[in-house]
C-alpha positions in Angstrom: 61.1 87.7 234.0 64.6 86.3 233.7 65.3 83.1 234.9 68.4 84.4 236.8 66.1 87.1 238.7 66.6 84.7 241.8 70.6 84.3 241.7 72.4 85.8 244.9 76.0 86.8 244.3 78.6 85.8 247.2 82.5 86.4 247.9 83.3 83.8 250.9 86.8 84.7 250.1 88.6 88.1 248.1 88.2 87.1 244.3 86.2 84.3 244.6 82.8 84.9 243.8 79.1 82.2 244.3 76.8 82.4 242.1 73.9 80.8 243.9 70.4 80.1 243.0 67.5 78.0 244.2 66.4 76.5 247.5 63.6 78.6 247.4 60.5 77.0 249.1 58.0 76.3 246.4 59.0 78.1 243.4 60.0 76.7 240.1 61.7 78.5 237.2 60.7 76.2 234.7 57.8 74.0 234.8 55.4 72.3 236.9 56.3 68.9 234.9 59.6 67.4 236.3 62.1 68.6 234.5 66.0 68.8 235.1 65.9 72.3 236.2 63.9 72.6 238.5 64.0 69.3 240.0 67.6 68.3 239.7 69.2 71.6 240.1 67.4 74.7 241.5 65.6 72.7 243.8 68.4 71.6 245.5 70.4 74.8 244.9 73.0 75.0 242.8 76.3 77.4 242.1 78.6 78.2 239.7 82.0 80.3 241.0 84.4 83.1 239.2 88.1 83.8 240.3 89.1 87.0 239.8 92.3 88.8 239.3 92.9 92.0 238.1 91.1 92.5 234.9 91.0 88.6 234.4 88.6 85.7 235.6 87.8 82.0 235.4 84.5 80.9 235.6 84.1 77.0 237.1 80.5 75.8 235.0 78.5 78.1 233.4 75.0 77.4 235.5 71.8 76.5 234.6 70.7 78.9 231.7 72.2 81.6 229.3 70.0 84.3 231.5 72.6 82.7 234.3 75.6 83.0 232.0 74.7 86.8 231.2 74.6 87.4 234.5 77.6 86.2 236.0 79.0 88.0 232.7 77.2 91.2 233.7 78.9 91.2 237.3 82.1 90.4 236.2 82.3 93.7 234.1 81.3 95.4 236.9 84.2 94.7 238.5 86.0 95.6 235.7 87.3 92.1 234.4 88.0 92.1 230.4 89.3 88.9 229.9 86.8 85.3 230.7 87.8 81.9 230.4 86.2 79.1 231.6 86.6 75.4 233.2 83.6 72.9 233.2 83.2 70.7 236.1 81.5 67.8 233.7 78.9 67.4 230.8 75.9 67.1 233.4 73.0 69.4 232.1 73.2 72.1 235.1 77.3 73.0 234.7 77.0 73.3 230.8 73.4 74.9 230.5 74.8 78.4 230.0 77.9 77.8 227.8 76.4 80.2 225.0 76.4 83.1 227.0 80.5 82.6 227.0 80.7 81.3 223.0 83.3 84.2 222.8 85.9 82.5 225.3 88.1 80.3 225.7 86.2 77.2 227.6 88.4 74.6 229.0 87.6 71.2 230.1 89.6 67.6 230.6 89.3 65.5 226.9 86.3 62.9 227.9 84.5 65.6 228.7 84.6 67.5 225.6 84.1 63.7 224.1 81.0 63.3 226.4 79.3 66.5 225.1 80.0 65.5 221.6 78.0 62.2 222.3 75.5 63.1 224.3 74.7 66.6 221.9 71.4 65.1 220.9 70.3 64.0 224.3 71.1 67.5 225.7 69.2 69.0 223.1 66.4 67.1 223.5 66.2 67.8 227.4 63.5 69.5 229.0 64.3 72.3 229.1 67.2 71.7 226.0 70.4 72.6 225.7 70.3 73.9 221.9 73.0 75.1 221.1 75.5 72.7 222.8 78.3 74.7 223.0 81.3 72.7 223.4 85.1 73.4 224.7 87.9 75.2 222.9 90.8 73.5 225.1 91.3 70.1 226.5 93.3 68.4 229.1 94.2 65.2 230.8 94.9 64.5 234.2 96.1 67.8 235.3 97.1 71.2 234.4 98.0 74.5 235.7 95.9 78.2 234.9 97.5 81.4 236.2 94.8 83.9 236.3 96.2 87.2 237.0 98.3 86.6 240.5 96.5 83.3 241.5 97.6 79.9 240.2 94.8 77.4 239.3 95.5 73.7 239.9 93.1 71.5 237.3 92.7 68.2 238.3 90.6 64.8 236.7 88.9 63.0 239.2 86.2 59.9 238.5 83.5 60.9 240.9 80.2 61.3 240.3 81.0 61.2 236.8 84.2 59.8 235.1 85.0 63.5 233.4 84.9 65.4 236.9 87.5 68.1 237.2 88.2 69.7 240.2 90.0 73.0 240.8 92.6 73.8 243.9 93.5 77.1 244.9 96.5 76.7 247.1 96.9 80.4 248.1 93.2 79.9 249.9 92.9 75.9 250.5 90.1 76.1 249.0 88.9 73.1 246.8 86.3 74.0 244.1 84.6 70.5 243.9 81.9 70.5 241.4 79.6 67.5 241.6 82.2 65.5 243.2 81.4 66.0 246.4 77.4 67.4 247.5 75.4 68.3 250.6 73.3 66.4 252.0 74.1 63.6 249.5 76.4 63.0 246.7 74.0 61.7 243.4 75.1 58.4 242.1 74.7 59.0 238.1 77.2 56.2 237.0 76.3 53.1 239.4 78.7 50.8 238.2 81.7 53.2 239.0 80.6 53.5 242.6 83.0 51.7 244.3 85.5 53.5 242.3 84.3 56.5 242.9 85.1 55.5 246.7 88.6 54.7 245.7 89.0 58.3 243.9 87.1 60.2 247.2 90.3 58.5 249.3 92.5 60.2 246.2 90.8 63.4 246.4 90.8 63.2 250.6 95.1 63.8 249.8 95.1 67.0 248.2 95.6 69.8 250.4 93.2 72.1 251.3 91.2 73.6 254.5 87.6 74.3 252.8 85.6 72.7 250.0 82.9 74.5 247.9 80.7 72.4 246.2 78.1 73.1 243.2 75.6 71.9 245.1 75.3 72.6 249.1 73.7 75.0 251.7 73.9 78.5 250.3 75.2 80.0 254.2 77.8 77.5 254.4 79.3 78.2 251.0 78.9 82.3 251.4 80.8 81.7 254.8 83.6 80.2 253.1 82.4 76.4 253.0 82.7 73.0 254.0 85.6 71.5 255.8 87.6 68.2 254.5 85.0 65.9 256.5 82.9 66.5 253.4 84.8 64.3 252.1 85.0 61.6 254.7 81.3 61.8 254.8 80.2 61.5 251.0 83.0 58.2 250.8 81.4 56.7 254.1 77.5 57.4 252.3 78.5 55.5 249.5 80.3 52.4 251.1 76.9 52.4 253.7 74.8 52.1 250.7 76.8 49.3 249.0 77.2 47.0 252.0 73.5 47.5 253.1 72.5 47.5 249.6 71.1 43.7 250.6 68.2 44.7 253.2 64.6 44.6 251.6 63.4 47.7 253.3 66.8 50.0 252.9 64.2 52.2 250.8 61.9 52.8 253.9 64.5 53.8 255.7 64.7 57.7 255.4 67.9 59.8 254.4 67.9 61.5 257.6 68.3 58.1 260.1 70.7 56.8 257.2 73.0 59.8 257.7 72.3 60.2 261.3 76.2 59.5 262.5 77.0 62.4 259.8 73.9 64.8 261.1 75.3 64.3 264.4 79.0 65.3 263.9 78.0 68.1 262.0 79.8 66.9 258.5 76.8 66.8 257.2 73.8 69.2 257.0 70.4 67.6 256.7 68.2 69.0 253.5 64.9 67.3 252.7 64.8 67.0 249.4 67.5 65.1 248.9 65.1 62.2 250.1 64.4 62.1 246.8 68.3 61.8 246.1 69.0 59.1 248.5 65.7 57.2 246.7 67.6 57.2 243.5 70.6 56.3 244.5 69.1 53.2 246.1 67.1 52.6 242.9 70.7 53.2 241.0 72.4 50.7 242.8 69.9 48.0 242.3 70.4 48.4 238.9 67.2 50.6 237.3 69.0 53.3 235.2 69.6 56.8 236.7 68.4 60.0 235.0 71.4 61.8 233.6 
């Protein structure tokens, strides 16, 4: 069986495709062990996206395995698109897993994340399952940068949220913000503790760019196919973090569960309650009080 048998292909808007898999009650792809795929991606669900114009696309992180990457490929010759490039959201295992299947084109990401892979090459490999070949990007950028694929404009941008190397894209001619890892429902996961209070700083930054609907890597598969999340996402993921950091004091903030934590966000709506992000919200606690995060 291939590991992608379980991918569902969405278009919440004309040209921009979901490529969403997991969140499927008690199946594993992988291994019963804990292992980064199943536990830290498929488990909570997990997307990549492709923008299409014409005969031409870009592909925002390549998903979780080649059999992924081949897929997404497979669909995008159906629609008749000859020409891939594509952007990585960060170095994280689930966003880079499938760069082989797309060794033949251009892949773009900002510099420190092409000087991430390079450093962390061995540890990917070594993963379980590994990343073997690491494939890294052909082009690099800094800050922000501009892709015109076919008639839409692409707007790049470096944000330090989640991870230092996240990029973001913006497609002004929707309002639609492709987030990555930057922003993630229910919770965002806290991989670099000691940049958390910048990462709050950065969410205010990324609260000023202008768009009407986010879609995130990570989030409620209905939501995302509908067309996604609205700016409160943002809102809500900066107000989680600065909750956790000023009640980061209390003994029992661990015995606490995620879904009376977020309750303010439950009610408005801005968030969507999933429960195994439990396990999310227990990290990030364990983050923050300083034992090391698994990458």
């Amino acid at each position: 069986m291939s590991l992608a048998e379980t991918m569902r292909i969405h278009e919440p808007y004309p040209g921009l495709f979901a490529y969403y898999d997991g969140r499927i009650l008690g199946k594993r792809l992988h291994s019963e062990r804990p292992n980064w795929l199943d536990d830290g991606a498929y488990s909570l669900g997990v997307a990549s996206y492709a923008i299409v114009s014409g005969k031409e696309a870009l592909v925002y992180d390549t998903h979780i395995s080649f059999e992924h990457a081949r897929a997404i490929r497979s669909h995008l010759s159906s629609l008749g698109v000859t020409s891939i490039r594509v952007v990585l959201s960060h170095w994280h295992t689930d966003h880079v897993a499938g760069n082989a299947g797309f060794i033949d084109c251009p892949i773009i990401s900002n510099k420190l994340t092409r000087n991430t892979l390079i450093e962390k090459r061995k540890v990917l490999a070594e993963k379980d399952p590994p990343i073997n070949p690491v494939v890294m990007p052909t082009e690099t950028f800094e800050g922000e940068t501009v892709l015109q694929v076919g008639d839409i404009t692409v707007k790049l941008m470096q944000f330090n949220i989640h991870s230092a190397d996240g990029t973001v894209l913006l497609l002004p001619h929707l309002g639609v913000l492709l987030a990555g890892d930057t922003l993630e429902d229910t919770v965002t996961y806290i991989s670099e503790p000691d940049n958390t209070a910048f990462h709050i700083a950065e969410l205010d930054r990324l609260a000023g760019l202008e768009f009407s609907r986010i879609l995130p890597n990570h989030g409620d598969e209905q939501i995302i196919a509908s067309g996604g999340y609205p700016p409160s996402l943002v809102t809500a993921t900066r107000d989680y973090l600065a909750r956790l950091l000023s009640r980061l004091g209390e003994p029992d903030l661990e015995n606490q569960s995620l879904k009376d934590f977020v309750a303010p966000e439950l009610a408005a709506g801005t968030l969507t309650y999933f429960a195994p992000y439990e396990a999310v919200h227990r990290q990030n606690i364990a983050a923050l009080r300083g034992a090391k995060p698994d990458e």
